[in-house]
C-alpha positions in Angstrom: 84.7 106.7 86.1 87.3 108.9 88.4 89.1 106.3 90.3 91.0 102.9 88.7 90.0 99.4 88.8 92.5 97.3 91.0 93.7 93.9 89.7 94.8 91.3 92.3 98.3 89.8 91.7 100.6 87.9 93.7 103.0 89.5 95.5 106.0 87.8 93.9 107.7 87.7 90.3 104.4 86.9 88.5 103.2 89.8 90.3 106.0 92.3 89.3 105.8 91.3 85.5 101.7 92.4 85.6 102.6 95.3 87.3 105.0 96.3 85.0 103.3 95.7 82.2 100.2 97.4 83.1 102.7 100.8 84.4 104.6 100.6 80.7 101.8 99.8 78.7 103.4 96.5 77.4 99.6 95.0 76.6 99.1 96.5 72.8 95.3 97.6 72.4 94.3 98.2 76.0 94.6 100.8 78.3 95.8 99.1 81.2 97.5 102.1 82.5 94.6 104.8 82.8 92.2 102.3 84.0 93.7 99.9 86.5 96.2 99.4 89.1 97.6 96.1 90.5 96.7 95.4 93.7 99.1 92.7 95.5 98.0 90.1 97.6 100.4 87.9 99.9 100.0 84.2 99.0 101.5 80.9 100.1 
C-alpha cells in the first residue's frame, strides 16, 4: 500500500494532540506515522 490511511479528527485541541502523536510516534507498538495521516474535520 503506497499512499497513507487518513484518520478524521476534530479540528481543535483533541485534534492537535492525535496529530501529534501520530507525527512523533507517541503510540508505543504501532506505526502510526508511516501508515496514516490525520485528516481534520471542522465540527460544532
Amino acid at each position: 500500500m503506497n499512499s497513507k490511511i487518513k484518520i478524521g479528527v476534530s479540528d481543535d485541541s483533541s485534534g492537535l494532540v492525535i496529530n501529534y502523536m501520530i507525527n512523533n510516534n507517541r503510540l508505543k507498538n504501532a506505526d502510526l506515522d508511516e501508515n496514516f495521516e490525520p485528516y481534520f474535520i471542522k465540527d460544532c
